[in-house]
N, C-alpha and C positions, 0 to 999 in steps of 0.2 A: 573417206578421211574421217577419222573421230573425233572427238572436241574436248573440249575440257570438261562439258556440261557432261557429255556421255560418258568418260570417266567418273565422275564423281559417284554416280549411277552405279556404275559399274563395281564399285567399291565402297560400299557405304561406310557412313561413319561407326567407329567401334567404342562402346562404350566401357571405359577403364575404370571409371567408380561412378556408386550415387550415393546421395544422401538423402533428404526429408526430413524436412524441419516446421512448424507450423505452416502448413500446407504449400512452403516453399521448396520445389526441385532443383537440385545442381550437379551437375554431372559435369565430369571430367572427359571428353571425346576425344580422339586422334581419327584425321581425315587421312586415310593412307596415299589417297590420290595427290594431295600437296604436300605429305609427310609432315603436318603443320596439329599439334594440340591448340584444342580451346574447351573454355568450361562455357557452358549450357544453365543460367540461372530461370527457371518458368516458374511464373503465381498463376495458376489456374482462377485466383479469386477475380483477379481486378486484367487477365488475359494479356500480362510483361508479360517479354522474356527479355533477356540479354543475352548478348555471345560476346565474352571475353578471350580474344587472341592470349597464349600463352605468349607467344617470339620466346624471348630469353629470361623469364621470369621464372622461378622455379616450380613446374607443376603442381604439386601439391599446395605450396603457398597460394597459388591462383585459387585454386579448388576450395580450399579452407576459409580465403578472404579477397572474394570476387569482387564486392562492391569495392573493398580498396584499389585495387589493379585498375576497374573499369573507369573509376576514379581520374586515378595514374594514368593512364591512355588516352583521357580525354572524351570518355565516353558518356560524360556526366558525374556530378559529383558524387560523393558517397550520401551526401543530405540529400537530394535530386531522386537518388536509387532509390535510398530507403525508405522515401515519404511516397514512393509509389505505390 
């Protein structure tokens, strides 16, 4: 019997854009195994990252302004994000 774990594996994530910005990474992912977008924000400086779920927000919107969304979600404020 397979799992979800072994899927995931099985199908990694694909990466549909990046950017770089003062040594800040953000990418745009689709997980094919849960057919589910999220953006990827990493600071190699100070070793965040964040994973912002798309759901029903519009991708590229996410992608362009992650801290707002993660914000929106709940995931900590956009002053929280930023001052990381």
């Amino acid at each position: 019997m397979e799992s979800l774990f072994t899927d995931v594996f099985e199908q990694p994530a694909r990466e549909l854009c990046h950017r770089s910005a003062d040594g800040v990474d953000v990418r745009l992912v689709w997980y094919p195994a849960t057919e589910s977008l999220a953006v990827l924000v990493e600071d190699p400086r100070d070793l965040e990252s964040l994973e912002v779920p798309v759901g029903d927000a519009d991708p590229m919107d996410v992608y362009e302004h992650p801290y707002y969304h993660a914000g929106r979600l709940g995931l900590g404020t956009a002053d929280d994000l930023l001052a990381a």
